[in-house]
N, C-alpha and C positions, 0 to 999 in steps of 0.2 A: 352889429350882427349881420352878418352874410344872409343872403338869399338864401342860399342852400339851406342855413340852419333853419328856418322858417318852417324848411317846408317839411310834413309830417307823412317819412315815406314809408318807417318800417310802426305798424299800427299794434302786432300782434306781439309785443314783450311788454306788456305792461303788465304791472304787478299785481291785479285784481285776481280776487280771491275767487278760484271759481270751481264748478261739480263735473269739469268735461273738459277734452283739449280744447284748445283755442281754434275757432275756426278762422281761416284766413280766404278771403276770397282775390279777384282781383283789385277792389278799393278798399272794402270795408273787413272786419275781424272781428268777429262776434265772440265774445266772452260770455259761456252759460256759467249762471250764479251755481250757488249750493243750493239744495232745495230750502234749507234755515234761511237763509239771505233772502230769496226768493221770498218767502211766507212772509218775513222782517219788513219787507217793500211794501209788498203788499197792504199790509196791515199799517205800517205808520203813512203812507202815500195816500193812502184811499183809492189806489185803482179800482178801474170798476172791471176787474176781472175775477176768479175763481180764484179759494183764497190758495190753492195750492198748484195756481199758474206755474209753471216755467219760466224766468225773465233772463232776460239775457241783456247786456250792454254792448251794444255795436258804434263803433269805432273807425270813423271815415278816416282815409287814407289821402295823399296827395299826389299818388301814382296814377300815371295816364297809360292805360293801355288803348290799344289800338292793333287790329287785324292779331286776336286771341295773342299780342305779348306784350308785355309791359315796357317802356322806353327810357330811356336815363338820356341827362345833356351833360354839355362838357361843366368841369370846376367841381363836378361831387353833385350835381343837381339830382337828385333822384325821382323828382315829381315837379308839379305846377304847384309855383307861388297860388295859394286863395283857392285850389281846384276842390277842395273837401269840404272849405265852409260854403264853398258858391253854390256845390251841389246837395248841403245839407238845408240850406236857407230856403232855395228856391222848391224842396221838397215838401218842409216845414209851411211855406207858403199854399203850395197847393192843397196838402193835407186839410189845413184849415180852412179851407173854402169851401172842402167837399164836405166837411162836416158841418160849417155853417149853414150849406146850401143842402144839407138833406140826403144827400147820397150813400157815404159809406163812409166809417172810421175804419182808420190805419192800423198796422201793430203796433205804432208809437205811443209809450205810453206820460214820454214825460222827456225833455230835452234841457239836460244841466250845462252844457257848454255847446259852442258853436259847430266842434266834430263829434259830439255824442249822442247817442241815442238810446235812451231804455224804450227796451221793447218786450211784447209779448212772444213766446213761442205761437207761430201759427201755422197750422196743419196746410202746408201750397196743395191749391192746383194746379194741375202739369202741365200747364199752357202757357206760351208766351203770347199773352195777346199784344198782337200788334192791329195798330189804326192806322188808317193810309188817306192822307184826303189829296194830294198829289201825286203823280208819278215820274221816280224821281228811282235812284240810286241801283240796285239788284233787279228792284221789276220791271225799271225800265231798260237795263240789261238784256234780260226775259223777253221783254214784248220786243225788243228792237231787234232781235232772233225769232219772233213770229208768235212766240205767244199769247194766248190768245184767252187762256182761264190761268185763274189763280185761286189756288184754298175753293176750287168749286167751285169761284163766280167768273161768270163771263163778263171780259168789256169788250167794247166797240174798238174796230178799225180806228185810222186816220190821227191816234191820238200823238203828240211831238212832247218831247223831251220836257221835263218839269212843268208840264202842263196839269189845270187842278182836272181831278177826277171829276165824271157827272155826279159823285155820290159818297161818301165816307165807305171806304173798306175795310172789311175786319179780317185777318188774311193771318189767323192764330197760327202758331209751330208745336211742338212739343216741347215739352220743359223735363231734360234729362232725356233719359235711353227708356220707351216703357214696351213692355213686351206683351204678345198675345193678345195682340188690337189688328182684328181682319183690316187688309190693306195697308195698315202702318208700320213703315219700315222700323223695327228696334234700335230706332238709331238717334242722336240729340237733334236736338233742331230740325226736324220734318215739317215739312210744309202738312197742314192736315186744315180737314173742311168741318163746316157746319155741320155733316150729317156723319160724319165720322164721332165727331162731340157725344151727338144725338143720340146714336146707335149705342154710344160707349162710355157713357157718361161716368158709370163708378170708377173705370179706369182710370180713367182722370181725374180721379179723387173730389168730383163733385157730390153734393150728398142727396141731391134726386135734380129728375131730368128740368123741373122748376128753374132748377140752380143754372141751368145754361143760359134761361132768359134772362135772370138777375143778371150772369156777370155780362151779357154782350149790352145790356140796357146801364151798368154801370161803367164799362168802357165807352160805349156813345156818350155819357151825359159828362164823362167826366173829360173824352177829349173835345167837347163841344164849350164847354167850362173855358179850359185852357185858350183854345181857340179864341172865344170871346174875347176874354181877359188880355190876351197878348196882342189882338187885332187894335186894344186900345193901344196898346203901345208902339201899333205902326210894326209889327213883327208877325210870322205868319207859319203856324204850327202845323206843318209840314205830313209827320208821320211820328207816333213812338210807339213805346213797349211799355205795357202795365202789367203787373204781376199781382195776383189776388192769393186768396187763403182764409181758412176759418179760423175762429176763435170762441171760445166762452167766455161768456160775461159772469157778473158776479151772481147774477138768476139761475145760473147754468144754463143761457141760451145761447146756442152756437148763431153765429152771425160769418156771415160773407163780407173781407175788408178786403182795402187795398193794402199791399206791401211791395216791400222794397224799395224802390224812390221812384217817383213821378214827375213828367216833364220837363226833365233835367235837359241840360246839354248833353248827356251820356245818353240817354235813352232815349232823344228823343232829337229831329232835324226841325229847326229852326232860322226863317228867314227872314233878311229887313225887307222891310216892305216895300219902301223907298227906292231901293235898288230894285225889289222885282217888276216894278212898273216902269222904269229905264230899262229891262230885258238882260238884267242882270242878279245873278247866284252869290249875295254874300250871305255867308251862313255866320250864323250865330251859335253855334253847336259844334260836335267834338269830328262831322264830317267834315270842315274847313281842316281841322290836324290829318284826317285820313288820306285827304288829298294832296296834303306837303309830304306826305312820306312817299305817294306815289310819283311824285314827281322829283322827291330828295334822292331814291336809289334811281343809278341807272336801269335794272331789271325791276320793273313792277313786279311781274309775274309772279315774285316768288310773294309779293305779299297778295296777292289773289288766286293762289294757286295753293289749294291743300295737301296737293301730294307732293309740295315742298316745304311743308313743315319743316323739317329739320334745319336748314337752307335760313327758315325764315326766323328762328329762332336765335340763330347766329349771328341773326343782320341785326337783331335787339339785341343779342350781349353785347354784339363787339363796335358798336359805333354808339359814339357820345353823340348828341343832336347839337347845332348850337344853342347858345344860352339864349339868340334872339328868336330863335323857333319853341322853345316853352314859356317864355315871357309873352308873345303871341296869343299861344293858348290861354296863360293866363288873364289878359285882356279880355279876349272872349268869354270865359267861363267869367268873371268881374264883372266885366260890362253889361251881360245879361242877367246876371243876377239884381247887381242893382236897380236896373231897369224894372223887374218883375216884384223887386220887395220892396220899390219905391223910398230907397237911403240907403247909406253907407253899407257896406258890408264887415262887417267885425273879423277882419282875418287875424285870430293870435299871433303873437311874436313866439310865445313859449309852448306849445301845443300841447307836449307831454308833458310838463310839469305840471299846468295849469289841472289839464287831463285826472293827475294824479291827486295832487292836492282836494278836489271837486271831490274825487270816490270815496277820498278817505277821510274827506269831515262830515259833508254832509250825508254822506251817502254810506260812510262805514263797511266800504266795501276793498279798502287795501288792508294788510296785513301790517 
């Protein structure tokens, strides 16, 4: 079997019986059940959610995007060998820690193969949290241009390049376009502050102003988690992005979880340790791929440069990457992974067969 067939690039044709189009994002393809299916789960599963949850099956992909486009290599490569189980493993891992350790449970509600995931429908809030315990990539961009606050908070002069922060920052965005928020531009990804939250809170879909200290005391504890846990491993968690959202339980009590994926190479910058004490940046994360494209084209610009969109989307149709620049990738996203789930990583041979067969015995959910 060729590399190529391995990899699991197109997520969103599988043949699961479902009450809604297929949602396709950049990795993952969420498949919403029928509401029957849905209740079926429910009740022979024993989740502990409402018996007339919404569930849905999400479906990791092995497409690497990078600077908002997706990138292909030469031979038919369409994604990274091991990048969907590496990123579903290491997610799977954190999940269960934060739940072991008291914090917050996930939408996950049950993981039948290594790119699957049943999950709950959960109502997001509009924020990208982001945690920053170094400064490093866009802010240091920012400050090396003079500025001087971010999201609200002020730092100190004198600070150099990938130098750790005096203090963990939380430097949230918006999540989507939201409208009719004094000061916030209606536009994706706005930098927005603590007290824009504050002032604004239903906006952002929290369900009283409580809720803002819950989720900033569940992004501290849960990138201090991380932190720890990877410190043993001689690796050193940088900055990511957590995405939270409500849910009911089977009490009918709405509860504050984490969603989406956590501490990944994707969401998150990742450093060996060992090198940053020789005064050296080897990353362990999907910024080591952002920096070989910057330096693959001859014009950067056009992939740091939004008002050449068009420009930049051509530069992802029409060039194949070589084969030894997503084998790279796939090293990195394997290597870390291993590292954090401590053994082998289980990358299928057959993805979608496997995929299929799983829904439709146990899970009764192919036609």
């Amino acid at each position: 079997m060729s590399l190529a067939e391995k990899v699991l690039a197109v997520n969103n044709d599988l043949p699961i019986r479902t009450g809604a189009p297929v949602h396709s994002g950049k990795v993952r393809s969420v498949y919403w059940l029928t509401g029957a299916d849905s209740a079926r789960l429910v009740a022979e599963r024993g989740y502990d959610v409402a018996a007339d949850a919404p569930l849905a099956i999400m479906v990791i992909s092995d497409r690497i995007s990078a600077f908002d486009c997706i990138w292909h290599g030469e031979g038919g490569m369409r994604g990274v060998p091991g990048k969907g189980a590496a990123l579903n493993a290491i997610s799977n891992h954190w999940f269960r820690l934060f739940r072991e350790q008291g914090l917050a449970d996930s939408h996950i509600l049950e993981i039948p193969h290594p790119l699957v995931w049943i999950v709950q429908k959960a109502r997001p809030v509009m924020i990208e949290a982001i945690a920053r315990q170094y400064i490093t990539g866009s802010m240091w961009r920012s400050y090396a241009k003079g500025e001087r606050e971010f999201c609200g908070i002020k730092i100190p002069d004198g600070l150099q390049r990938d130098q750790k922060l005096p203090e963990l920052l939380i430097t949230p965005s918006t999540k989507g376009i939201l409208t009719g928020i004094p000061g916030v531009p209606a536009a994706d990804d706005v930098n927005i502050t603590r007290t824009d939250i504050e002032r604004n809170y239903a906006a952002f879909k929290f369900q009283s102003a409580g809720d803002v200290d819950r989720y900033e005391a569940l992004l501290r504890e849960g990138f201090d988690l991380i932190s720890r846990e990877l410190a043993k491993l001689d690796q050193i968690f940088v900055d990511t992005k957590f995405e939270f959202g409500y849910v009911t339980d089977r009490a009918g009590q709405d509860k504050l979880i984490y969603m989406d994926e956590v501490g990944t190479p994707d969401s998150s910058r990742i450093w060996d340790g060992a090198a940053f004490r020789e005064g050296r940046v080897v990353e362990n994360s999907k910024e080591d791929f952002r920096q070989l494209l910057l330096q693959h084209f001859p014009d950067p610009d056009i992939l740091l440069n939004k008002d050449r969109m068009p420009e930049r989307m051509a530069l992802a149709r029409d060039n194949a990457l070589p084969t030894k620049v997503l084998m790279a990738v796939s090293d990195t996203y394997v290597g870390i992974a291993e590292k954090i789930i401590g053994g082998k990583l289980h990358i299928p041979d057959h993805p979608k067969a496997e995929i299929i067969d799983i829904l439709a015995g146990e899970f009764g959910l192919v036609d």
